[in-house]
C-alpha positions as CSV (number, residue, x, y, z in Angstrom):
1,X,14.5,3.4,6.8
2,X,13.7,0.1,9.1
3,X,10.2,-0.8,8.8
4,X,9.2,-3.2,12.2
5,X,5.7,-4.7,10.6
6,X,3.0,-6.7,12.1
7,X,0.5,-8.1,9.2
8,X,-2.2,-10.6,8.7
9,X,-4.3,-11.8,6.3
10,X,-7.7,-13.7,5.6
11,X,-8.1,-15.7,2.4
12,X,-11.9,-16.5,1.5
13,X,-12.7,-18.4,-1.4
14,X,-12.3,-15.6,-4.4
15,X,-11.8,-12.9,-1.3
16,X,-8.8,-11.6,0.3
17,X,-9.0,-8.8,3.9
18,X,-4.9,-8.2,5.0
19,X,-3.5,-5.4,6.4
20,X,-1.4,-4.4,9.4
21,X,1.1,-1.5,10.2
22,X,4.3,-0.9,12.0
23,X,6.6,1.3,13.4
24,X,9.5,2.7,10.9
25,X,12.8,4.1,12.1
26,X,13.7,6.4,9.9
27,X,17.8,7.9,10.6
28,X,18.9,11.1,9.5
29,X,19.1,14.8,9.5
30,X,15.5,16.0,10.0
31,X,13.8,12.6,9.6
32,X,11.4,11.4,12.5
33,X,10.4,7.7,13.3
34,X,6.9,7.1,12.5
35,X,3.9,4.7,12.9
36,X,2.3,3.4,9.1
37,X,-0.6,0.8,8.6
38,X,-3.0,0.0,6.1
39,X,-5.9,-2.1,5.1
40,X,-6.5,-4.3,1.5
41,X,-9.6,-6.1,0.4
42,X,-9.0,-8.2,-3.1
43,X,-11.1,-10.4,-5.5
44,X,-10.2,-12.8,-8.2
45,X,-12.3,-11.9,-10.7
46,X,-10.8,-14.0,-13.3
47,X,-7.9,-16.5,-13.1
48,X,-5.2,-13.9,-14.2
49,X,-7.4,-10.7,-13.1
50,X,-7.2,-9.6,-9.3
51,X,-8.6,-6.5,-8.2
52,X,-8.4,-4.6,-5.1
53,X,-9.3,-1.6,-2.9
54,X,-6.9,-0.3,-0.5
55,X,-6.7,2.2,2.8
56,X,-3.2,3.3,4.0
57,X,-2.3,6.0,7.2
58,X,1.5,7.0,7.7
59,X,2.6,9.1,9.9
60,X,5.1,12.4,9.7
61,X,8.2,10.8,8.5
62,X,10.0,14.5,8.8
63,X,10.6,17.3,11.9
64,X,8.0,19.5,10.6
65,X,6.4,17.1,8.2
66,X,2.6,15.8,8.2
67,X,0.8,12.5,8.4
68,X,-1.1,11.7,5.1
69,X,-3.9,9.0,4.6
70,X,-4.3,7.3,0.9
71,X,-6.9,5.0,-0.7
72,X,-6.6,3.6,-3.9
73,X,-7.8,1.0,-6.5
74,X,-5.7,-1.7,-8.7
75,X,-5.1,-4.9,-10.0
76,X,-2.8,-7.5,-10.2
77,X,-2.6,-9.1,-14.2
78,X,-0.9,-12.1,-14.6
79,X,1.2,-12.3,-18.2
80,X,3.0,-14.8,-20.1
81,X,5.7,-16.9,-18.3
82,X,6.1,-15.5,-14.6
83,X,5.8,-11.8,-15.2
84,X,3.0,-9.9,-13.5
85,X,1.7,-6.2,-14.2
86,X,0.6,-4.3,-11.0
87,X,-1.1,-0.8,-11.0
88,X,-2.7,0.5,-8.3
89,X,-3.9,4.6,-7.8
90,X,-5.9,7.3,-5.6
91,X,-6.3,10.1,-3.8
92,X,-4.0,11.4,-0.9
93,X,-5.0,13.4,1.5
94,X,-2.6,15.4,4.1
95,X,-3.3,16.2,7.6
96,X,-4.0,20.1,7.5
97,X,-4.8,20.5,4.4
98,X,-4.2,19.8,1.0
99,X,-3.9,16.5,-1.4
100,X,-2.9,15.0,-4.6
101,X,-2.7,11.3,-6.5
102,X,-0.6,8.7,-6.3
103,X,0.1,5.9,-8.6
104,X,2.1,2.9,-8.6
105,X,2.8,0.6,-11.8
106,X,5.5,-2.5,-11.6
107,X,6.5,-5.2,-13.3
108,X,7.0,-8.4,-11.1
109,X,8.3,-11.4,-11.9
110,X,6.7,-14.7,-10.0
111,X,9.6,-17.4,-9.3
């Protein structure tokens, strides 16, 4: 899959609004291209702390397949040296029905 993104952002003081979306072509047996974009609003709430809400719509990525809408909650926490724990979860909701969670945990490394 090729994501084609167009994304901005707004920094204000301790506050952060980015977001965009883009058009994804996605090859293969049964896969569809589809259109995806999202919305993020963030806070540092300490110097290592940074905490976020977040709105995301994708569209059907299969023949067949439906478009699903998430939000979720996280953080960013910085740790020793340039490592950085994210986390972010929520509720996803599918077009016509139906829904579950999502979460997301990573390690990052700053460099």
């Amino acid at each position: 899959t090729a994501l084609l993104p167009v994304w901005a952002q707004k920094d204000m003081g301790r506050w952060s609004v980015f977001g965009g979306g883009g058009y994804a072509v996605n090859p293969g047996s049964g896969n569809r291209d589809y259109w995806t974009g999202g919305v993020a609003v963030t806070r540092q709430v300490r110097k290592s702390v940074l905490v976020g809400a977040e709105a995301d719509r994708q569209g059907a990525d299969t023949v067949g397949g439906r478009a699903s809408t998430r939000l979720g909650v996280g953080g960013i926490v910085d740790l020793k040296g340039p490592l950085r724990l994210l986390a972010s979860g929520g509720p996803t909701f599918t077009d016509g029905g139906g829904s579950g969670f999502h979460t997301f945990v990573a390690l990052g490394l700053d460099f």
